[in-house]
C-alpha positions in Angstrom: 3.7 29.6 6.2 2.8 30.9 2.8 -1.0 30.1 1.3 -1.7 27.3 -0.1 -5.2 26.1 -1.9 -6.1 22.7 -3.0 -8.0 22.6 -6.1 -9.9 19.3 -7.4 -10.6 18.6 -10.6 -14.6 19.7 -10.2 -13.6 22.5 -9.5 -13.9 22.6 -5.7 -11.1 25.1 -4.2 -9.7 24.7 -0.7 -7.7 27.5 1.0 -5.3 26.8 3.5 -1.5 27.1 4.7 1.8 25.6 3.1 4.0 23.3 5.3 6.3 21.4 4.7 8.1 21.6 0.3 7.1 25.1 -1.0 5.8 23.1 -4.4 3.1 22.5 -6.3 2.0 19.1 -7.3 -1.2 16.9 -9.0 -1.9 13.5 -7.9 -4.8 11.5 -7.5 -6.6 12.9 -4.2 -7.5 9.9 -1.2 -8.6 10.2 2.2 -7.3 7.7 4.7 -9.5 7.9 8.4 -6.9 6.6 10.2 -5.8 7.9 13.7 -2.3 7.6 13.8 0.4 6.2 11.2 1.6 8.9 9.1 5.2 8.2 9.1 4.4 4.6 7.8 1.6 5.8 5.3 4.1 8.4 3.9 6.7 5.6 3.2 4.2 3.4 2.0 4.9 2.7 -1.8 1.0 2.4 -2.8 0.8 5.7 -2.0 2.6 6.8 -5.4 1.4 9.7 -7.1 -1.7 10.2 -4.2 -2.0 13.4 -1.7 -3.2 11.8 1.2 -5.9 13.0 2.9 -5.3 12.1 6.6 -8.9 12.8 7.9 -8.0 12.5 11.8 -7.6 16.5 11.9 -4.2 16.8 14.5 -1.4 15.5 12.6 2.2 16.2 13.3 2.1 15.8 17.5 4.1 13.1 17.5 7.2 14.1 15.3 8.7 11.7 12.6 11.4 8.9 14.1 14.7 8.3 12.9 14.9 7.5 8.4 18.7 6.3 9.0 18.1 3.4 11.7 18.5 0.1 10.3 18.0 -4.0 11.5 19.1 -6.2 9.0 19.4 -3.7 6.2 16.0 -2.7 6.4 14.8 0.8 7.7 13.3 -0.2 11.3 10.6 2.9 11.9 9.9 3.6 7.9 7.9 1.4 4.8 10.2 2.0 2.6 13.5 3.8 1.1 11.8 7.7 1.7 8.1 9.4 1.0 6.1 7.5 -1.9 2.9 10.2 -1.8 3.3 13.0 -3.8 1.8 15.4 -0.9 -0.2 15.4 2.2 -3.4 17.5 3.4 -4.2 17.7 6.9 -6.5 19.8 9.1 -4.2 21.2 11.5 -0.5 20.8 11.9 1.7 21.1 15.2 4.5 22.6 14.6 5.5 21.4 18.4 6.0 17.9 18.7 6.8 15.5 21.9 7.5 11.8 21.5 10.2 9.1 22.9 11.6 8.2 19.3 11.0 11.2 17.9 14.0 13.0 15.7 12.7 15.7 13.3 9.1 17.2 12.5 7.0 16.2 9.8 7.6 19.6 8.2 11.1 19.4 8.6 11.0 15.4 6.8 8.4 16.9 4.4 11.3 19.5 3.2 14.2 17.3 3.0 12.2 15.0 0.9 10.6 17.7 -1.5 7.0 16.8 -0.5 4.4 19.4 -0.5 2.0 19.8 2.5 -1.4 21.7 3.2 -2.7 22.8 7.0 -5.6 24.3 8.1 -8.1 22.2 5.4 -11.7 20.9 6.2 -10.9 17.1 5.6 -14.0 15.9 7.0 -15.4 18.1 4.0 -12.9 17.3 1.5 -13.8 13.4 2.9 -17.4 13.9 2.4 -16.9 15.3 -1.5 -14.5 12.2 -1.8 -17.4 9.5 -1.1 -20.1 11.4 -2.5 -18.3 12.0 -5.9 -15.7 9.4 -5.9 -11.6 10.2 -5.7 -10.4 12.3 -8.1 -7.0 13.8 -9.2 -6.1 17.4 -8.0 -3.5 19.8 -7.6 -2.0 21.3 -4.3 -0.6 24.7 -5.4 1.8 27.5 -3.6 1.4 31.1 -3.7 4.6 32.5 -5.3 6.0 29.2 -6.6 5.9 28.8 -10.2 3.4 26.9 -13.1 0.8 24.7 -11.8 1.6 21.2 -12.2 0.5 19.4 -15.4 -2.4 17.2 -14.1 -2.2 13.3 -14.3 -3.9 10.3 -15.6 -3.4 8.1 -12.4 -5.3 5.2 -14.2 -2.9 4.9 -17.3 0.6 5.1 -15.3 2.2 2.0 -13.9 3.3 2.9 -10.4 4.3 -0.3 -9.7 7.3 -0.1 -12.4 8.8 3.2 -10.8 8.5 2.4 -6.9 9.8 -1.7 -7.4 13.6 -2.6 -6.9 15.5 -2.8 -10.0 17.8 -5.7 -8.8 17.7 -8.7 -7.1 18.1 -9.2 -3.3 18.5 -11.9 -0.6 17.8 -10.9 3.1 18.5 -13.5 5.6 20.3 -15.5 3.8 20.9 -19.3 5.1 21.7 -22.6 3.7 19.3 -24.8 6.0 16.5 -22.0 5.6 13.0 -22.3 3.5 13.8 -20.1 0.8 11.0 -17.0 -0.1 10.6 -15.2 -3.6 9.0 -11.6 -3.0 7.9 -10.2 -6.0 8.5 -6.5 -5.1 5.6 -4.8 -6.3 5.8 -1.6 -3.9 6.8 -3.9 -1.0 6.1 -2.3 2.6 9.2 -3.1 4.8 6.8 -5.2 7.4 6.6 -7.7 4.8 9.8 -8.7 4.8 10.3 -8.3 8.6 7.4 -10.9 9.1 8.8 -13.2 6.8 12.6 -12.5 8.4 10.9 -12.8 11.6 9.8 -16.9 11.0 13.1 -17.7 10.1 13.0 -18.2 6.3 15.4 -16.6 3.4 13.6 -13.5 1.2 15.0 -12.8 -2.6 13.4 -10.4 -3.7 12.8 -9.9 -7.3 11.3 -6.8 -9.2 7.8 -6.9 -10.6 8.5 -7.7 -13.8 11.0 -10.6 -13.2 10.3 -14.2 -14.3 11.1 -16.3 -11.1 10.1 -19.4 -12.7 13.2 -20.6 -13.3 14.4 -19.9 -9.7 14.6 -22.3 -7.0 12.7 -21.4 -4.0 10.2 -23.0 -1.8 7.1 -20.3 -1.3 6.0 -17.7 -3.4 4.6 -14.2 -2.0 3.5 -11.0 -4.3 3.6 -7.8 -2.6 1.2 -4.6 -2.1 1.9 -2.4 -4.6 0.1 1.2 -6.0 -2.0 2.2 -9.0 -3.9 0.0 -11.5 -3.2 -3.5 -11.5 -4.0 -3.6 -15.5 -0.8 -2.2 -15.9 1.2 -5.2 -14.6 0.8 -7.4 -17.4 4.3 -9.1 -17.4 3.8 -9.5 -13.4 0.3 -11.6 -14.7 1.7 -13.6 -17.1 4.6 -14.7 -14.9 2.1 -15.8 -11.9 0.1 -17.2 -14.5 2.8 -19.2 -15.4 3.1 -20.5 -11.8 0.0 -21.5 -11.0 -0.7 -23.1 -14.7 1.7 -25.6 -13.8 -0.9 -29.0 -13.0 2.3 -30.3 -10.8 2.6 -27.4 -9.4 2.4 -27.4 -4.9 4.4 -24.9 -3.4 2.6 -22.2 -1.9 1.9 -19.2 -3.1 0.7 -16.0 -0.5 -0.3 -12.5 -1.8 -1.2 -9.4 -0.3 -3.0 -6.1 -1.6 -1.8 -5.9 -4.9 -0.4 -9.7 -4.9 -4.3 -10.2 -4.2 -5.4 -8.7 -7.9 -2.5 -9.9 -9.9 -2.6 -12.9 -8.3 -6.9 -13.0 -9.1 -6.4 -11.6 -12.7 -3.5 -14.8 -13.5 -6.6 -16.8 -11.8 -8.9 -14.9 -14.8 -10.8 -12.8 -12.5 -11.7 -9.4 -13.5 -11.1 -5.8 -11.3 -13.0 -3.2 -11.2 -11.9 0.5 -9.5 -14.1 1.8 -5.9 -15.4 4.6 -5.7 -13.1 6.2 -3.1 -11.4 3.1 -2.0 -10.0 1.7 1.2 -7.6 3.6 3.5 -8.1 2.7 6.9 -7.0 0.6 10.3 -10.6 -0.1 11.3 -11.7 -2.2 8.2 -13.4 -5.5 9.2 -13.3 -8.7 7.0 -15.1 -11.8 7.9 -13.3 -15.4 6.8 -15.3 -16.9 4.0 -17.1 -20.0 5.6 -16.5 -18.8 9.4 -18.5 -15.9 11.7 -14.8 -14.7 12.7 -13.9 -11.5 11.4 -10.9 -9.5 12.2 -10.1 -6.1 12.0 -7.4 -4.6 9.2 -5.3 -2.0 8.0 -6.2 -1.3 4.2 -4.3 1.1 1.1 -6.3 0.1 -2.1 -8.6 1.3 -4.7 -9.3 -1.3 -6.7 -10.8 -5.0 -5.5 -11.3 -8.3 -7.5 -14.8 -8.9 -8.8 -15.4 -12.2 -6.7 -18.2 -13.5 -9.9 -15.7 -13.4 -12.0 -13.2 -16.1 -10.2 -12.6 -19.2 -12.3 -13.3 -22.9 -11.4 -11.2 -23.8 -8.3 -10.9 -20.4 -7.0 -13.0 -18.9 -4.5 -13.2 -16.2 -2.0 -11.5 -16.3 1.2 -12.6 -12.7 3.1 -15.2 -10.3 2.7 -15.2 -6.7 3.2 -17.7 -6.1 6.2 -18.7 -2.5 5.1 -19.5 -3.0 1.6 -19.5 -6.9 0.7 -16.2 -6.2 -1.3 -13.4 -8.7 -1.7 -10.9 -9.1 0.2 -8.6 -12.1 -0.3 -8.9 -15.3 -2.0 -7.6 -18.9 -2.1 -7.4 -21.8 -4.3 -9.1 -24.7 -3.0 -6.9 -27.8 -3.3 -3.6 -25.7 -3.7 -1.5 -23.8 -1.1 -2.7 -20.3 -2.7 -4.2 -17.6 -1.3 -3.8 -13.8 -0.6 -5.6 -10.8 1.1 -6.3 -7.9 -0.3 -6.0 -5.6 3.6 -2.8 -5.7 5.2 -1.6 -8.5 7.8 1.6 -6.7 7.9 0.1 -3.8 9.3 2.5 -1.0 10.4 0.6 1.0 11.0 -2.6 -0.5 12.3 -3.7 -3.9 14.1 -2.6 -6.8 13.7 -5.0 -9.6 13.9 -4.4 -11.0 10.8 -1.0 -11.9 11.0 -1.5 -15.1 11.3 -1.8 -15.3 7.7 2.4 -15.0 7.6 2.5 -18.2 9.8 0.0 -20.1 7.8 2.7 -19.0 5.0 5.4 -20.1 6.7 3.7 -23.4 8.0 3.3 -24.4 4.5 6.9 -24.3 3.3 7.1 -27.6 5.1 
């Protein structure tokens, strides 16, 4: 292993050990305190241009499963097409690995994918500068390889425009089936398995596409990474949607669907200070004492003061009051901003899909 140092843009340094890409790379720097789920975080797509911080300090124990396997054209064990983050910083990486599914390490996958990795990192420490200070871009550089990386302005770069499809595709495709229009904003790969799984049809569309001319029976906006300000176009055409006084078919967003859905609605969004990257986040149902535990990737909410007439909150954010989903209040709309997709992480809330599905009549 060659050395490696992490160095944030406060000028905190971090020594440690290359695995993994030997390369150097700047992205904005998260922590996520999740136990297990690397594989899935790593394919995530709202992890664009972010080195994970994976705060659980053994990582690598349990290998990486297969990329190539597939059910339906989708990837079965991945979130996506490959590795969305631009790096990952753990505390201490196995090198030995023992698990049923298992195929490769995650230095081995880190290497074929040209993604840089740093061992042997204090990421409760890093964790703690995180909250206390906020997240912050930084860069992870190698000894002996090259220029340090230009740093970036994560704020001003539409992720969502360089992870989304550029074409339009139909997964379980059937004439007697409800028909589903998944506006592919960084779409996880459980999405569409959910929606596959209750029977319906999935087209999905890129971000910028105007689906209003399409005929379909639901609607559903996917997670998606960086700011939502940048997805004007993605606004304007669920504007469009729900704008329409005849309008009744229903209309489901999650994570990013949540703010672009909330910002068609006229609701403003605001960045947190080091976000939500969790399994363990609880949320309480607006109006109810039942709250559920979720699996969260964002960092920005909606600001729930803001929400125009007939639009209120539908969960709360146990930890720090935060939003996290809301709903329309005569109409079939309504998204979360956690995960009810999961993968990894629990899955109470996926109920939400068959509330979804319930509605396409």
């Amino acid at each position: 292993m060659k050395k490696a140092t992490l160095i944030l843009d406060d000028g905190t340094r971090m020594e440690g050990e290359s695995f993994g890409y030997d390369g150097n790379v700047a992205g904005e720097v998260v922590f996520n305190t999740a136990m297990t789920g690397y594989p899935e975080s790593l394919t995530d797509p709202s992890y664009a241009g972010q080195l994970m911080t994976l705060t659980y300090p053994l990582v690598g124990n349990y290998g990486v499963p297969s990329t190539d396997d597939e059910e339906g054209g989708i990837a079965k064990f991945m979130e996506s097409d490959r590795i969305y983050a631009s790096g990952i910083i753990v505390g201490d990486y196995s090198e030995q690995f023992s698990h049923w599914n298992a195929k490769e390490s995650l230095s081995d996958w880190l290497k074929r994918e040209k993604v840089p990795g740093i061992t042997g990192i204090d990421t409760r420490y890093l964790t703690q500068i995180l909250r206390e200070h906020g997240v912050m871009t930084g860069k992870i550089i190698v000894e002996g390889t090259g220029l340090e990386p230009e740093p970036i302005d994560y704020n001003n770069i539409n992720y969502v425009d360089e992870v989304s499809t550029k074409e339009v595709k139909t997964y379980g495709a059937g004439e007697d089936k409800k028909k589903v229009v998944l506006v592919d904003c960084g779409a996880k790969n459980n999405i569409l398995r959910c929606l596959l799984n209750r029977g319906v049809e999935v087209t999905v569309v890129p971000w910028n596409y105007d689906f209003n001319g399409m005929q379909f029976d639901g609607l559903f906006i996917s997670n998606g990474p960086g700011n939502p300000e940048q997805c004007v176009e993605a606004v304007e055409n669920i504007r469009k949607f729900i704008s329409n006084e005849s309008e009744t078919r229903p209309l489901m967003g999650i994570c990013m669907g949540n703010q672009l859905l909330a910002k068609a609605a006229g609701a403003g969004i605001y960045k947190l200070k080091y976000g939500h990257r969790s399994h363990n986040q609880p949320v309480r149902m607006e109006g109810t004492n039942r709250c559920f535990i979720t699996s969260q990737n964002h960092g920005f909410a909606v600001d729930p003061s803001t929400l125009s007439e007939g639009w209120e909150p539908y969960f709360t954010n146990m930890n720090d009051g935060s939003n996290e989903g809301i709903r329309h209040k005569s109409k079939p709309w309504y998204s979360s901003q956690f995960h009810p997709e999961a993968s990894g992480g629990p899955v109470d809330t996926e109920f939400l899909f068959d509330d979804f599905v319930n509605l396409l009549g």
